[in-house]
BABARO-113573 format. One record per residue (C-alpha): residue number from 1; residue in one letter; x, y, z. Coordinates in pm, 1 decimal, decimal comma. Layout:
<sites>
<site nr="NUM" rest="a" u="X" v="Y" w="Z"/>
...
</sites>
This chain:
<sites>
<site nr="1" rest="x" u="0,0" v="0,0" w="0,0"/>
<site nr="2" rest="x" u="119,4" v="368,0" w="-77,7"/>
<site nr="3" rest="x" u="183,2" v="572,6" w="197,9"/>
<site nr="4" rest="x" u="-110,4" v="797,6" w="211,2"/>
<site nr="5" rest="x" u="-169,3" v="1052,2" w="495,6"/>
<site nr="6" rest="x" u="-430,0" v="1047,2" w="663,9"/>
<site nr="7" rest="x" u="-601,4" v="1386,9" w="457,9"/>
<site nr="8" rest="x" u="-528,4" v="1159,6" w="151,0"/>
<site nr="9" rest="x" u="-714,2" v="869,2" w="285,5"/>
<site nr="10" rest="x" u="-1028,9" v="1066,4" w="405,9"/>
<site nr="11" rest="x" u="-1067,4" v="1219,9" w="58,5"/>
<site nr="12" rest="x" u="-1023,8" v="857,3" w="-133,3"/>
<site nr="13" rest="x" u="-1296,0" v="749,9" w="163,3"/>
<site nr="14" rest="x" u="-1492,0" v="1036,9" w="14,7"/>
<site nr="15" rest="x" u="-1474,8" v="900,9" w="-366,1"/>
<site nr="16" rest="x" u="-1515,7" v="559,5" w="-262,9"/>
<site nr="17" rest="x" u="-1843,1" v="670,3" w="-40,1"/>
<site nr="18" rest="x" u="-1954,7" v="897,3" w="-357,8"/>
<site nr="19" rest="x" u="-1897,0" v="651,4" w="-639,4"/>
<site nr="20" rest="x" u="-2067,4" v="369,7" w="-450,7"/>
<site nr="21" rest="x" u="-2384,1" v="596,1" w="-374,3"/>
<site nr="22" rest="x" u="-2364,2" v="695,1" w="-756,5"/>
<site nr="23" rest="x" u="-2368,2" v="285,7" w="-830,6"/>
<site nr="24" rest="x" u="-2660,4" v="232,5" w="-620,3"/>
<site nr="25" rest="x" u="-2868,3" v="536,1" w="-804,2"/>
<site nr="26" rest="x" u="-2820,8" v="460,5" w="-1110,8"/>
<site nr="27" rest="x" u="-2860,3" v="40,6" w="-1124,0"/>
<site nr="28" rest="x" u="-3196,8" v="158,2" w="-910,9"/>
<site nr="29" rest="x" u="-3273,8" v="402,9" w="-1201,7"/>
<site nr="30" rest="x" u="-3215,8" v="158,6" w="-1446,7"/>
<site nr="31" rest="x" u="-3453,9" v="-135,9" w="-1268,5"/>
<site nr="32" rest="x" u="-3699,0" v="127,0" w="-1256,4"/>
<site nr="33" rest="x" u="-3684,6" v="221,7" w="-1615,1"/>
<site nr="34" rest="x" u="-3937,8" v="105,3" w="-1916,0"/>
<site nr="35" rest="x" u="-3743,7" v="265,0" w="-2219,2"/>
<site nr="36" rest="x" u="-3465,2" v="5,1" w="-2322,8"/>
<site nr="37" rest="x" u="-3260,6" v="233,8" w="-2464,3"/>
<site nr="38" rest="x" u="-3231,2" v="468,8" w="-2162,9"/>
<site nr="39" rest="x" u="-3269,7" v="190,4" w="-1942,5"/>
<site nr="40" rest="x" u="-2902,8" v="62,7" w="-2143,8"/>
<site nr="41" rest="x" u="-2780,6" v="456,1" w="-2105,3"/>
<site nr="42" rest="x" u="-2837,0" v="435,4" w="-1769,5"/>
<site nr="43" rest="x" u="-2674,5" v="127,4" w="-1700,8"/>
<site nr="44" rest="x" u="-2372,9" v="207,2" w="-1835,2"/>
<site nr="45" rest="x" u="-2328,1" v="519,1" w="-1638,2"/>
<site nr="46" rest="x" u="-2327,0" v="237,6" w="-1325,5"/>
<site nr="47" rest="x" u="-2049,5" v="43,9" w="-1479,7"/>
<site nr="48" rest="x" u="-1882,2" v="395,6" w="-1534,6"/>
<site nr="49" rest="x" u="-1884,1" v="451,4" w="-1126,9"/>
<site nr="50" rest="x" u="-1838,5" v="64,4" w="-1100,3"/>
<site nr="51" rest="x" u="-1516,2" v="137,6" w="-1293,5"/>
<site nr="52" rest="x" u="-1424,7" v="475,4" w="-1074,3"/>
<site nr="53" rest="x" u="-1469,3" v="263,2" w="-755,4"/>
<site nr="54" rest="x" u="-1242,1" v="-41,9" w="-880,8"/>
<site nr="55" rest="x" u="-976,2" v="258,1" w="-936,1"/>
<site nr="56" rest="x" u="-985,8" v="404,1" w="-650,9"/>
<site nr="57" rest="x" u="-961,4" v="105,6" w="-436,0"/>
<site nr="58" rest="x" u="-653,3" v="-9,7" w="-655,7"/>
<site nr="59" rest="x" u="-480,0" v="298,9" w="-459,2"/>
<site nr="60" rest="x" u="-560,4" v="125,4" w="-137,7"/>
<site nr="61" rest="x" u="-381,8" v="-189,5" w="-239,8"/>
</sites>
């Protein structure tokens, strides 16, 4: 693991905490959707903060 300080570990806590909220909304926009195509838009914009949290938590490792 890097060495972080402790500033730099609240504000990746922060990211982490916002991209994981933005996951949630968006998959729960998605189920809730009718229109396939924005119901596909939508879903991808998950994976998008999917991807954000996987890279974030790589700078924890």
């Amino acid at each position: 693991m890097p060495n972080l300080t402790s500033k730099e570990l609240m504000q990746l806590e922060d990211q982490l905490n916002g991209e994981a909220l933005l996951v949630t909304k968006f998959k729960n926009y998605a189920n809730q959707c009718t229109d396939p195509e924005l119901k596909s838009v939508l879903q991808q914009i998950a994976q998008k903060h999917q991807n954000h949290y996987a890279t974030l938590m790589r700078h924890l490792q």
